[in-house]
C-alpha positions as CSV (number, residue, x, y, z in Angstrom):
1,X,-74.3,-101.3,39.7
2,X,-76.8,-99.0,41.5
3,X,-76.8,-96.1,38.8
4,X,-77.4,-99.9,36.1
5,X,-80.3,-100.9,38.4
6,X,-82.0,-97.5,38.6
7,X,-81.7,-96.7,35.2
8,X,-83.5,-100.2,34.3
9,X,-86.3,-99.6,36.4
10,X,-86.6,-96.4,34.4
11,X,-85.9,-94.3,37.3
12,X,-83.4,-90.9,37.1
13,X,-79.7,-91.1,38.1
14,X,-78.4,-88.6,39.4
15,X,-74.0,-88.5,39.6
16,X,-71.9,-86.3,41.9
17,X,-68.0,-86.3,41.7
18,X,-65.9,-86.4,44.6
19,X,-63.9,-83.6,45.4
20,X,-60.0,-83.9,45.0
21,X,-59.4,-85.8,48.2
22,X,-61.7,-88.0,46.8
23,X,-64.4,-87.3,49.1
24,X,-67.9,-86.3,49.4
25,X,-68.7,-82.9,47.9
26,X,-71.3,-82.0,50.4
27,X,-72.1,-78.3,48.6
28,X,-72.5,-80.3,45.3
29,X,-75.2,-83.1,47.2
30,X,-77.1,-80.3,49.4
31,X,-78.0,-78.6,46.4
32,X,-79.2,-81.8,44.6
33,X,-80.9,-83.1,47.7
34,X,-82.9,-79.6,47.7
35,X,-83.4,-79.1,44.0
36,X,-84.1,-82.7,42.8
37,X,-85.2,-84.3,46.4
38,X,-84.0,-88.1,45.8
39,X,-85.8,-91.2,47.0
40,X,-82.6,-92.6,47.6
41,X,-79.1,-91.9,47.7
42,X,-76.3,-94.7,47.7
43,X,-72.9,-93.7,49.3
44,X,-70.2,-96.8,49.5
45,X,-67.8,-95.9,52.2
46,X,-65.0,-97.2,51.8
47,X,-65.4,-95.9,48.5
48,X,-64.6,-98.4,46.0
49,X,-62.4,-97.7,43.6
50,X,-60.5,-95.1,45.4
51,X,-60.3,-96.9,49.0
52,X,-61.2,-94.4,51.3
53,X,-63.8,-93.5,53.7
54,X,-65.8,-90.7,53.4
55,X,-65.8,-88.4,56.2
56,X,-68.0,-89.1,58.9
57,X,-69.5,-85.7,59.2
58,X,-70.0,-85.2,55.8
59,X,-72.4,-88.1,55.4
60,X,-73.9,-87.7,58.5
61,X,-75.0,-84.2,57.1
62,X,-76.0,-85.6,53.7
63,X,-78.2,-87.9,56.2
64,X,-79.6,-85.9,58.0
65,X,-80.9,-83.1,55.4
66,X,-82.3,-86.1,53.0
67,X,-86.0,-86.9,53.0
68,X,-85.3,-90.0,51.5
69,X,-83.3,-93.1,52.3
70,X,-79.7,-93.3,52.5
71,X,-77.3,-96.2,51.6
72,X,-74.0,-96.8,53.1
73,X,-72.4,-99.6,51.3
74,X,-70.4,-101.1,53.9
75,X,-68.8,-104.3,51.8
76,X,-65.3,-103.1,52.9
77,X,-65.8,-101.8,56.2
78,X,-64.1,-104.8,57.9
79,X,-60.9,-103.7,56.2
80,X,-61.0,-100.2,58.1
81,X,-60.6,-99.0,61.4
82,X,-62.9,-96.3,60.7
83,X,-66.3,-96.3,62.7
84,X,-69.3,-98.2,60.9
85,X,-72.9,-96.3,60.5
86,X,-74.6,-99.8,61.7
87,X,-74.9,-98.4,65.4
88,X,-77.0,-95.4,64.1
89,X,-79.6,-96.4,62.2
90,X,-81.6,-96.1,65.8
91,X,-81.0,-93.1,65.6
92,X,-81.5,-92.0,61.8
93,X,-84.5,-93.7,60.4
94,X,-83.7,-93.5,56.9
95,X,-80.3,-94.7,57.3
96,X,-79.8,-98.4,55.2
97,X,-76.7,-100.2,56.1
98,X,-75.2,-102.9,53.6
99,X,-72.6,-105.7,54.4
100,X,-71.6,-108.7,52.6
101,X,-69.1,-111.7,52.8
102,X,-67.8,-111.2,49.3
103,X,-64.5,-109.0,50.3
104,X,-63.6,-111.7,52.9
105,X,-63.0,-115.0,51.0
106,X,-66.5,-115.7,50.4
107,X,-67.4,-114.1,47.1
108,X,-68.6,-117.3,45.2
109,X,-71.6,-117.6,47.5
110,X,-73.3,-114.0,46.8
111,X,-74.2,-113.2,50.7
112,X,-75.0,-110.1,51.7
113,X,-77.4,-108.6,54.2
114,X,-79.1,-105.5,54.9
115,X,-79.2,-103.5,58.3
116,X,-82.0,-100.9,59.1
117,X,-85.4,-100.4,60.7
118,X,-87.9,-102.6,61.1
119,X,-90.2,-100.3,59.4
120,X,-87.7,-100.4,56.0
121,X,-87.2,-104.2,56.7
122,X,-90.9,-105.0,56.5
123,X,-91.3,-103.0,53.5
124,X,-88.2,-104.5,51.6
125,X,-90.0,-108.0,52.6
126,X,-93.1,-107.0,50.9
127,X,-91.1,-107.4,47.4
128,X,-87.9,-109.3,47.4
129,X,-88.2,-112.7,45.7
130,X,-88.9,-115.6,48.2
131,X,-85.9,-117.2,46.8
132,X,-83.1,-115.2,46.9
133,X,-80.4,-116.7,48.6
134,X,-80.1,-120.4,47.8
135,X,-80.0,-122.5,50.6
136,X,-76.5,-123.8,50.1
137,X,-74.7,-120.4,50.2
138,X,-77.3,-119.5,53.3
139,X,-76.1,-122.9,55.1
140,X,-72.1,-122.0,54.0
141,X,-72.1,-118.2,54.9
142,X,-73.8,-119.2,58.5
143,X,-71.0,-122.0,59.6
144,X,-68.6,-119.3,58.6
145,X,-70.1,-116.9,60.7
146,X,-69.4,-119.2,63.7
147,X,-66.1,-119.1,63.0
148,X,-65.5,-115.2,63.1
149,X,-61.8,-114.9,65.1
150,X,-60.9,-116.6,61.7
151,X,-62.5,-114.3,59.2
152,X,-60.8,-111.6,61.8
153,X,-57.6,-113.5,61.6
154,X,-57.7,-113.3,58.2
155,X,-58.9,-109.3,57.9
156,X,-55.7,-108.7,59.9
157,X,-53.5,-110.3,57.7
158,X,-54.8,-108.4,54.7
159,X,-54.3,-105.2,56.4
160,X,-50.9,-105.5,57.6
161,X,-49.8,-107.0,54.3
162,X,-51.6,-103.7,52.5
163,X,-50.0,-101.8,55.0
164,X,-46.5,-103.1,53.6
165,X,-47.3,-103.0,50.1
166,X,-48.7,-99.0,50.3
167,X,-45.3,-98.3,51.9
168,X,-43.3,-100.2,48.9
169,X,-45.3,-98.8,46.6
170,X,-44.9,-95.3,48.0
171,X,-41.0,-95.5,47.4
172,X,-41.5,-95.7,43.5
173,X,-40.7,-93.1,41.2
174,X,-43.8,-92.6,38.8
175,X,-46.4,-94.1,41.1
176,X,-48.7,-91.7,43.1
177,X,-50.7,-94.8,45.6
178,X,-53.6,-93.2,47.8
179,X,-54.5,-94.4,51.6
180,X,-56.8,-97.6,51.6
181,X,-59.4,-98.6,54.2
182,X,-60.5,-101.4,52.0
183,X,-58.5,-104.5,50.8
184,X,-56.6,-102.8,47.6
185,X,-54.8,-99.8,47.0
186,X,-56.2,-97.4,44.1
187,X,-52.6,-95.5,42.3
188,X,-51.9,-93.3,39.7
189,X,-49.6,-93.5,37.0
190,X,-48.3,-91.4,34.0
191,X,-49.7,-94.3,31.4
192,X,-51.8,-96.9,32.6
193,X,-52.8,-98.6,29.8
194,X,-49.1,-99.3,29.3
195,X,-48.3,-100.7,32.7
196,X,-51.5,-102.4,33.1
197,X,-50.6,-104.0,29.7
198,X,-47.1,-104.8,30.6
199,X,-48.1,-106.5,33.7
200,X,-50.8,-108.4,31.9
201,X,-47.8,-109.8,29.6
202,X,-45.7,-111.0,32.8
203,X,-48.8,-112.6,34.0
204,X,-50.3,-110.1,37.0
205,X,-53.3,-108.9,36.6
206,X,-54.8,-105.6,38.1
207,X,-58.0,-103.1,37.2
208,X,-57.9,-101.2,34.7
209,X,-60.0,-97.9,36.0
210,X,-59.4,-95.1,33.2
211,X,-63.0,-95.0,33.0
212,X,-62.6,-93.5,36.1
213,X,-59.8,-91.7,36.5
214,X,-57.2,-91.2,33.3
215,X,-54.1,-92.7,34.6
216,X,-55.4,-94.7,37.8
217,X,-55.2,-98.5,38.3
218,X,-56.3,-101.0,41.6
219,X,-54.7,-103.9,42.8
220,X,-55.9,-106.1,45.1
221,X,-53.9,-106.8,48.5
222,X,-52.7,-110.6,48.1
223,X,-50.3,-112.6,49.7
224,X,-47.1,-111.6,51.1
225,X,-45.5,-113.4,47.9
226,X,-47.8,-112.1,45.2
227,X,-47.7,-108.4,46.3
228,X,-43.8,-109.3,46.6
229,X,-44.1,-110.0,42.8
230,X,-46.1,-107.3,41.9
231,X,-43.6,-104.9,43.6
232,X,-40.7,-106.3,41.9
233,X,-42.5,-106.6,38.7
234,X,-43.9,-102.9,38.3
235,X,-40.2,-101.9,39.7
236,X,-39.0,-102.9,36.1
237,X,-42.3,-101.3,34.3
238,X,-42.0,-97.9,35.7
């Protein structure tokens, strides 16, 4: 959606691939940050669709040699026991934190926030609209806040049932799944259109991501009995 945004407000988009591990190809960014000087770069750690964090030092550096702001999209951060950026933005004042509620059960109300300087607060103020967040999903998203060693009982629950479906999925022949920090599992297969399609047909639906990666679907961590299911329903695909 960034790259959409940008490009409607007529601005430049600039992509960089990840490396092979699926990570940040800091030679690839330092050369862009020096050679094209962006007024913002967006980094979503975990990464979606692959799943993964980014290393830590690697954005730090990306950071730290960038004149201009720097996003960390943080939407599935609660789902990884890596550490968040959120307690350095003291440090790093062009460092732009997002969060939202929409990865833990509360996608329908379109809550997210935004963590960063006062400085980049008061200017982001300056031209949001007034109206932004109706005040139905403000009032909902704040009494669910209150009720947080829920949300956290509930983030466990995903990961240990992700957890348990990574190791099933693991001992399938023809399925390459990669380590998650969010709350799916990004895998690899020799035809994805096909088993996408044939789990369509038995009535479980995944992502599709050959616009991605050639090969590569997502599934999202559910319940102990759907990703049961899905387990023994790809068993007969593969």
């Amino acid at each position: 959606m960034y790259g959409i945004i940008s490009q409607a407000l007529g601005e430049r988009k600039i992509e960089i691939p990840l490396d092979n591990e699926f990570d940040l190809d800091t030679g690839a960014f330092m050369k862009a940050i020096k050679t094209r000087n962006p007024k913002l770069i967006f980094l979503s750690s975990p990464n979606n669709p692959t799943g993964n964090c980014f290393s830590e030092d690697r954005i730090l550096k990306i950071i730290r040699q960038s004149k201009g702001l720097v996003i960390v999209d943080e939407a599935y951060q609660p789902f990884s026991d890596k550490r968040s950026f959120i307690p350095l933005i003291k440090k790093y004042k062009n460092l732009i934190v997002l969060r939202t509620l929409s990865k833990i059960g509360l996608a329908g109300l379109r809550v997210g926030f935004m963590i960063a300087g006062a400085d980049i607060i008061n200017e982001v103020n300056k031209v949001r609209l007034p109206f932004n967040v109706n005040s139905l999903s403000q009032k909902v998203a704040a009494e669910a806040l209150k009720n947080r060693r829920q949300l956290k009982s509930d983030i466990r629950l995903i990961i240990s049932e992700r957890k348990r479906l990574f190791k099933e999925m693991v001992k399938l022949d023809g399925i390459k799944p990669y380590p998650s920090d969010a709350n799916f599992i990004f895998f690899k297969v020799a035809d994805g259109d096909k088993v996408y399609g044939d789990l369509l047909k038995k009535g479980i639906l995944i992502r599709n991501m050959k616009g991605v990666a050639d090969g590569c679907l997502r599934v999202t961590v559910g319940t102990h009995k759907e990703n049961a299911a899905f387990i023994n329903t790809i068993k007969k695909i593969l």
